[in-house]
C-alpha positions in Angstrom: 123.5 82.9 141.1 125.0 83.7 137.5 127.3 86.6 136.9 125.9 89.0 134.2 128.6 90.2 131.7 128.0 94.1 130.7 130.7 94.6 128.4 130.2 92.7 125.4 132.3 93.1 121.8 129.7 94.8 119.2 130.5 93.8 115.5 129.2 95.4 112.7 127.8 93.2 109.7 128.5 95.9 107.0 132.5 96.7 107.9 133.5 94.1 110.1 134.4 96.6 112.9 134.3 95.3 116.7 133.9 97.8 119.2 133.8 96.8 123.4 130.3 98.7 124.5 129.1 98.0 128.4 125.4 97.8 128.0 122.5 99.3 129.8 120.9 97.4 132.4 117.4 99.2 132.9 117.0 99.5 129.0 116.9 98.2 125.6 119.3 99.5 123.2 117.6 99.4 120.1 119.7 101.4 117.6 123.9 101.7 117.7 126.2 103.7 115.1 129.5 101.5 114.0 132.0 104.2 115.0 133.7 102.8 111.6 131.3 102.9 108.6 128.7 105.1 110.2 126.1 102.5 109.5 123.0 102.7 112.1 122.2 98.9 113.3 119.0 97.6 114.9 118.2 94.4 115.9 117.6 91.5 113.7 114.3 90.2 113.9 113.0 88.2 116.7 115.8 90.2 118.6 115.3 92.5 121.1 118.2 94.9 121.1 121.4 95.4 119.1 123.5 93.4 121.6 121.6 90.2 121.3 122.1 91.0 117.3 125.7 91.6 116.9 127.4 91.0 120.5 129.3 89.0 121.5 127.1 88.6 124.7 122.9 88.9 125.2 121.9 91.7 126.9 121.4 91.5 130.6 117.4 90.8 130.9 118.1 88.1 128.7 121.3 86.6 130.2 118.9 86.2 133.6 116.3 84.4 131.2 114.2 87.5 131.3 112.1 88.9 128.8 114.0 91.9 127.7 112.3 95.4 126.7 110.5 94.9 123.6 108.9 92.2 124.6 
């Protein structure tokens, strides 16, 4: 059985900021505020949440080869 990771290093494309977030685990987290810049993220496309965007680890549904949230 794999471990799952819930702490994974956010960076933000618009100030270069890195922040350590623990993700949920029973949902998506579609929007996140750099505590830097201010700048609201959402996923990229194709992406299901914010962490699979910018973090430095997948979210949990999708480290167990889940589909996540938004489907």
């Amino acid at each position: 059985m794999n471990t799952i990771i819930l702490e994974s290093k956010i960076t933000c494309p618009h100030c270069g900021h890195t922040e350590t977030e623990t993700m949920p685990t029973d949902a998506c987290q579609f929007f996140y505020e750099c505590r830097s810049c201010g700048t609201l993220l959402k996923p990229k496309p194709g992406d299901c949440c914010v962490f699979c965007s910018y973090g430095s680890v997948k979210c949990p549904p999708i480290q167990q080869h889940n589909s996540c949230c938004a489907g």
